[in-house]
DRENZAMI-172750 format. One line per 10 residues: for each residue x, y, z of N, C-alpha, C. Coordinates in Angstrom, 3 decimals. Layout:
BEGIN
X/Y/Z/X/Y/Z/X/Y/Z  ... .
This chain:
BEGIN
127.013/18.143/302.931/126.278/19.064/302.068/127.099/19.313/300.813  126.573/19.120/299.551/126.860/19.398/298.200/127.519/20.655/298.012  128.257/21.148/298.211/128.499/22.536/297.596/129.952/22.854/296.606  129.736/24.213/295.564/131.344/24.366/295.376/131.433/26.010/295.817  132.859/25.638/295.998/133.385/27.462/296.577/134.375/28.020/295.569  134.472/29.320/295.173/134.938/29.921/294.242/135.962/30.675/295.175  137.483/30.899/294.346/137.951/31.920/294.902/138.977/32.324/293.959  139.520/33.392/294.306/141.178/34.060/293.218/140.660/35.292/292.328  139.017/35.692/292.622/139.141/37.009/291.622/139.905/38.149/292.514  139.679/39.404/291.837/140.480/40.216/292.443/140.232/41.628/291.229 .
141.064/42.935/291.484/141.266/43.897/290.632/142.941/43.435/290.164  142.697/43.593/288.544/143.865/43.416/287.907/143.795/44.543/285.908  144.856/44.794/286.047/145.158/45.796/285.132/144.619/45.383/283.263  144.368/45.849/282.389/144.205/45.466/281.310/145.893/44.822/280.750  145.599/43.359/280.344/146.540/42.793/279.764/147.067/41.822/281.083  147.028/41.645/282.103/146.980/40.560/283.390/146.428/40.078/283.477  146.629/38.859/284.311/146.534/37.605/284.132/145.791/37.117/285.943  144.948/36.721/285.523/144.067/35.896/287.104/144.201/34.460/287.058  144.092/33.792/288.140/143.227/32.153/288.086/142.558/31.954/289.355  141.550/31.260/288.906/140.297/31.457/289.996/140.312/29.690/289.986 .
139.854/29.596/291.043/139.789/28.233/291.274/138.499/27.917/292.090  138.015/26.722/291.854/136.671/26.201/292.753/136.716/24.589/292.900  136.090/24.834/294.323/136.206/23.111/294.944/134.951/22.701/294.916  134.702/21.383/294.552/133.431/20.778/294.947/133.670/19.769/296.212  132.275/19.906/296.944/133.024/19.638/298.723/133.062/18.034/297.687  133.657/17.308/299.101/133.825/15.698/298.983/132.847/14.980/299.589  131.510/15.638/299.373/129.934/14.807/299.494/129.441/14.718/297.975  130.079/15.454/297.077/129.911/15.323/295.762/130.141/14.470/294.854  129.379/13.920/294.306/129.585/12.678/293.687/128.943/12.640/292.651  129.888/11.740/291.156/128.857/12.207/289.995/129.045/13.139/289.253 .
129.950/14.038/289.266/130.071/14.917/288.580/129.848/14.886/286.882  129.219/15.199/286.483/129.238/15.584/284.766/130.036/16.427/283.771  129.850/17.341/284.672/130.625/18.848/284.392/130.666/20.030/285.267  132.207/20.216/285.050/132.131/21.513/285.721/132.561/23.003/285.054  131.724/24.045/285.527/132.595/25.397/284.578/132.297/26.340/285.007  132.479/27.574/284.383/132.421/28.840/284.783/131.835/29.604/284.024  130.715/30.537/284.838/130.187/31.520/283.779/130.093/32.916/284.344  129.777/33.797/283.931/129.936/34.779/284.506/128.757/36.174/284.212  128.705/36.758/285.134/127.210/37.903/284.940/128.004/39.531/285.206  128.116/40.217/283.935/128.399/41.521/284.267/126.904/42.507/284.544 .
126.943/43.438/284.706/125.683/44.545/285.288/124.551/44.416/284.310  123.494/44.217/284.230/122.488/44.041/283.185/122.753/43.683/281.970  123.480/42.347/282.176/123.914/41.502/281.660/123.101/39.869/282.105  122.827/39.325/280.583/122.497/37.663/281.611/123.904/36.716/281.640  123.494/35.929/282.832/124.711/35.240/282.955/125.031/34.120/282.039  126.821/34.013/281.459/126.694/33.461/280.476/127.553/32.533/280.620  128.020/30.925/279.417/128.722/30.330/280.162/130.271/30.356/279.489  131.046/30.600/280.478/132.377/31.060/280.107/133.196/29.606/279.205  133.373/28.896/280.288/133.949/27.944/279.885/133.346/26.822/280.728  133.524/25.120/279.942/133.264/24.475/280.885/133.647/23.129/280.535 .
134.209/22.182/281.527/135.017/20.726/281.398/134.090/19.447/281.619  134.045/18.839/280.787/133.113/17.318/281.356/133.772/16.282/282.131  133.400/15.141/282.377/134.268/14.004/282.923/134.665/13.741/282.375  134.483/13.564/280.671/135.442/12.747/279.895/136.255/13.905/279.520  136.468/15.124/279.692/138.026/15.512/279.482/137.360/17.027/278.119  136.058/16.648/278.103/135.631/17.667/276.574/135.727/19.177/277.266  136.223/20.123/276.400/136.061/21.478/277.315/135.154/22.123/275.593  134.774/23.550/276.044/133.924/24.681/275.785/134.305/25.751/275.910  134.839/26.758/274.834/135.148/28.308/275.476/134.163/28.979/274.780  133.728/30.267/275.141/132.640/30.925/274.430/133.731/32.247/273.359 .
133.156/31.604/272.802/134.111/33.065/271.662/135.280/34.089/271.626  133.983/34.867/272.755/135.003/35.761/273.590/136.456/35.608/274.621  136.397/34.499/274.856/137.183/33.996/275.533/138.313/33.040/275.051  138.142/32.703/273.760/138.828/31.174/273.804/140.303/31.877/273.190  141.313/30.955/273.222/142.403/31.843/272.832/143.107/32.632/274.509  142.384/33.525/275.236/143.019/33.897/276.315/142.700/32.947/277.652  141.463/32.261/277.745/141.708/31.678/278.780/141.493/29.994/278.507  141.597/29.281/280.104/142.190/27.902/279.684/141.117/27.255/281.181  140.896/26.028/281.126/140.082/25.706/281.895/141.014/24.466/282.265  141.039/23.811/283.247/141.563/23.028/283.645/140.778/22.250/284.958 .
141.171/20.808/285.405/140.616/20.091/286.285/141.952/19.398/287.476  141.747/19.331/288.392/142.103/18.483/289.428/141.187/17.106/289.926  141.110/15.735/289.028/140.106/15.071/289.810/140.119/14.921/291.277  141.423/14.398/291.518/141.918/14.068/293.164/141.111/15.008/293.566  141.312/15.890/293.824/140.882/17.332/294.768/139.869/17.963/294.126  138.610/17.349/293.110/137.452/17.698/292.821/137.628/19.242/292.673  138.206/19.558/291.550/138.688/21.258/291.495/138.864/21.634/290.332  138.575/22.743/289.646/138.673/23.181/288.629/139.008/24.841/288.899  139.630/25.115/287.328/140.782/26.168/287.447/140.171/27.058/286.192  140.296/28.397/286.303/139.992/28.716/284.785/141.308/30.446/285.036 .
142.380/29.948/283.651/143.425/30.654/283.816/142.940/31.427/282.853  142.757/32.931/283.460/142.505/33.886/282.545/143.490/34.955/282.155  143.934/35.035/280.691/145.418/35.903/280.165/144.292/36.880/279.582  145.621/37.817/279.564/145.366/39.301/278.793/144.047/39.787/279.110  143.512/40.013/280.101/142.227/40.458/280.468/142.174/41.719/280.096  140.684/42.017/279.695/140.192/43.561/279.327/138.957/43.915/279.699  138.733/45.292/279.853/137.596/45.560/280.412/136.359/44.997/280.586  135.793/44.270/279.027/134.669/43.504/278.915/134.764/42.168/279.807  135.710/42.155/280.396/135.712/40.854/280.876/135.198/40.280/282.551  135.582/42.048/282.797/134.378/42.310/284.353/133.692/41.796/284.869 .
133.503/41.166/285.568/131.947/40.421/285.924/132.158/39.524/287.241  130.638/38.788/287.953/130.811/38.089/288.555/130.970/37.256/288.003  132.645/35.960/288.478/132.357/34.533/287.723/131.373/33.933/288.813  131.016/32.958/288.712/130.398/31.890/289.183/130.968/30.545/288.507  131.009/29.585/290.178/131.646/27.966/289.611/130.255/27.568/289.046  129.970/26.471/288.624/128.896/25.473/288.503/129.187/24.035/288.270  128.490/22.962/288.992/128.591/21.607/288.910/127.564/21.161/288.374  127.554/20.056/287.246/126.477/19.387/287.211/126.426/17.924/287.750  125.589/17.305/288.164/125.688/16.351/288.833/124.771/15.335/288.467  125.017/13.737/288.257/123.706/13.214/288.013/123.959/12.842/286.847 .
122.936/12.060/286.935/122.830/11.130/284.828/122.201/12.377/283.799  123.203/13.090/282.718/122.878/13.947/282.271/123.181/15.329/282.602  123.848/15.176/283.767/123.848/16.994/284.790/122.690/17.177/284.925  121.782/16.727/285.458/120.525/17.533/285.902/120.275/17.867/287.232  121.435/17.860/287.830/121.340/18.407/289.181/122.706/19.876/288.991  122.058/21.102/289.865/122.911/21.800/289.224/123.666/22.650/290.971  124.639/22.779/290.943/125.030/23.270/292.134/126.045/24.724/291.609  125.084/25.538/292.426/126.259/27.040/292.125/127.200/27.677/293.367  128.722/28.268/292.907/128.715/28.563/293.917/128.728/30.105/294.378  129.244/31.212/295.346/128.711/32.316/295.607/128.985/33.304/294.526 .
130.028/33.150/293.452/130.590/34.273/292.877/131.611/35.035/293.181  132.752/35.401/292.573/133.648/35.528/292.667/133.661/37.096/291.951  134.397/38.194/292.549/134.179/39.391/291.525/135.654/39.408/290.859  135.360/39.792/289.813/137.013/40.121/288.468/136.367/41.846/288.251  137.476/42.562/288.338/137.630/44.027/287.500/138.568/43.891/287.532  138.772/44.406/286.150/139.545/44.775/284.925/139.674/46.331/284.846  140.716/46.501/285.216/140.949/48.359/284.908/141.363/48.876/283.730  141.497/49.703/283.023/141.892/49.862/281.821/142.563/51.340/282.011 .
């Protein structure tokens, strides 16, 4: 079965540092891209960062500068190192895979919670 699993959020102080990591099982095949986005409280979910096969990454505005996205092919894994965190940054992450000619297959995984205390 296709899946990825998220893990490493946690409560951490304004100005600390997390890394969350997610596996895609090893029935996965194909990968396009993988990344992270994240949904705070009546908020839509948005996409944080995200890595292709050929190596291209994506930070969204808010983010770029403090955090860093990274890949493990061997171990089908991706990393997203988040510095200097602040309140706005709260939220559920979520992994995501795309899979397929184009990414049109999309696999999520449960969500991971980050607070940020200030």
């Amino acid at each position: 079965q296709a899946q990825v699993a998220e893990s490493g959020g946690g409560l951490v102080q304004t100005g600390g540092s997390l890394r969350l990591s997610c596996a895609a099982s090893g029935s996965m095949f194909n990968i396009y891209a993988m990344g992270w986005y994240r949904q705070a409280p009546g908020k839509e979910r948005e996409l944080v960062a995200d890595i292709t096969s050929g190596g291209s990454t994506y930070y969204a505005a808010s983010v770029k500068g403090r955090f860093s996205i990274s890949r493990d092919n061997a171990k089908n894994t991706i990393y997203l190192q988040m510095n200097s965190l602040k309140p706005e940054d709260t939220a559920v992450y979520y992994c995501n895979a795309k899979t397929g000619s184009g990414g049109k297959n999309d696999y999520w995984g449960q969500g991971t919670q980050v607070t940020v205390s200030s």
